[in-house]
C-alpha positions as CSV (number, residue, x, y, z in Angstrom):
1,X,-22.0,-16.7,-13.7
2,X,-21.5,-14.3,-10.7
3,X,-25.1,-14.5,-8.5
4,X,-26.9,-11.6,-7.8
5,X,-27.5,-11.1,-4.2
6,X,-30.6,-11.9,-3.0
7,X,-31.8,-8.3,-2.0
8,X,-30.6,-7.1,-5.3
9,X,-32.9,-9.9,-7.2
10,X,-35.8,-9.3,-5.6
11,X,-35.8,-5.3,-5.5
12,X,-35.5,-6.2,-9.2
13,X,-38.6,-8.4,-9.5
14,X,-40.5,-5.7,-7.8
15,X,-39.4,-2.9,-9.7
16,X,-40.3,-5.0,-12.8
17,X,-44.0,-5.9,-11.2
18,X,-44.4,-2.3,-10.5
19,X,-43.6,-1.0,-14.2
20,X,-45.2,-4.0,-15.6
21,X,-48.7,-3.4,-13.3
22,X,-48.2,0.8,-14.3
23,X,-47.9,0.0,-18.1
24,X,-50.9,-2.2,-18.1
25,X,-53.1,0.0,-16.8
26,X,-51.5,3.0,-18.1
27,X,-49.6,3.0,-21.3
28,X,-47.4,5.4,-21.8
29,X,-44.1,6.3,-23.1
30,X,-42.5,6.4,-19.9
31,X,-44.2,3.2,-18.7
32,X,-42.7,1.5,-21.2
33,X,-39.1,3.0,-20.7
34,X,-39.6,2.1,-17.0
35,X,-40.7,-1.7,-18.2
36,X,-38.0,-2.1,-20.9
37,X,-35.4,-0.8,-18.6
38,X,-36.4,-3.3,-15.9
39,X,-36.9,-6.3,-18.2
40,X,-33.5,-5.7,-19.6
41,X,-32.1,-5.1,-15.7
42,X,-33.6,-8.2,-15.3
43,X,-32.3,-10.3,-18.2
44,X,-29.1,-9.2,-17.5
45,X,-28.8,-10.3,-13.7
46,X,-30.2,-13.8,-14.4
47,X,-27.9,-13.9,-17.6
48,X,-30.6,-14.4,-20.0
49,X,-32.4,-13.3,-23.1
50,X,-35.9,-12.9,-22.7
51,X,-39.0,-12.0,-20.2
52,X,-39.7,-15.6,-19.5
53,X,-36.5,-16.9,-19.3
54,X,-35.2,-14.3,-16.7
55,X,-38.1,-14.8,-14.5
56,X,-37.7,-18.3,-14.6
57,X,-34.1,-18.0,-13.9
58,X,-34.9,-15.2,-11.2
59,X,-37.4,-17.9,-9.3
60,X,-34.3,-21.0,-9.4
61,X,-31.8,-18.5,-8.3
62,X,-34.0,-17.3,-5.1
63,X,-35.1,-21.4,-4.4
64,X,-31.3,-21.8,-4.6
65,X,-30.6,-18.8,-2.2
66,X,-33.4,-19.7,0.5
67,X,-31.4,-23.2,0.2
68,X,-28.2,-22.0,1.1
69,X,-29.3,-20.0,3.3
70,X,-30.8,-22.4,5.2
71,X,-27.7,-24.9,5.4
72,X,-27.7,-28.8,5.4
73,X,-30.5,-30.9,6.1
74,X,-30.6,-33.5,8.6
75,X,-29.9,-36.3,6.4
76,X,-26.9,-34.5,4.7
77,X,-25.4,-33.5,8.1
78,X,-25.7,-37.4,8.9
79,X,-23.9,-38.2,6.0
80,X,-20.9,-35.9,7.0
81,X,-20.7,-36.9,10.4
C-alpha cells in the first residue's frame, strides 16, 4: 500500500470532522454529499472499507509517521553502533 503523506491524511481527517460536525447539526442534502464524499476520500487513503476502520487505520498511519519522523531511539542507535 502506497502511504498517504502526512499533510494529505490529516487535511483529510479534518475535512471529514468538519462535514461530519455540519451534518450533525444540520442535515441536509449537501451535508451528507460533503460527509459521504469525505468518508469515501477517507476509506480510500487508508485502504479500507468502512468509517471505523479508516479512522483506525488513519490514527496507526500518523503514530507510524510521527515515528519515522522522529528517527531511531537511543537504544536502537546503540544497537547499530
Amino acid at each position: 500500500m502506497i502511504l498517504p503523506v502526512e499533510k494529505e491524511l490529516r487535511a483529510v481527517l479534518a475535512r471529514f470532522a468538519h462535514a461530519r460536525i455540519e451534518h450533525d447539526v444540520r442535515p441536509t442534502g449537501r451535508t451528507s454529499r460533503d460527509l459521504e464524499d469525505a468518508t469515501y476520500t477517507l476509506c480510500v487513503m487508508t485502504g479500507t472499507r468502512t468509517t471505523e476502520q479508516s479512522l483506525l487505520a488513519a490514527d496507526t498511519l500518523l503514530r507510524q509517521l510521527s515515528a519515522d519522523r522522529e528517527g531511531p531511539t537511543r537504544k536502537d542507535a546503540t544497537l547499530a553502533a
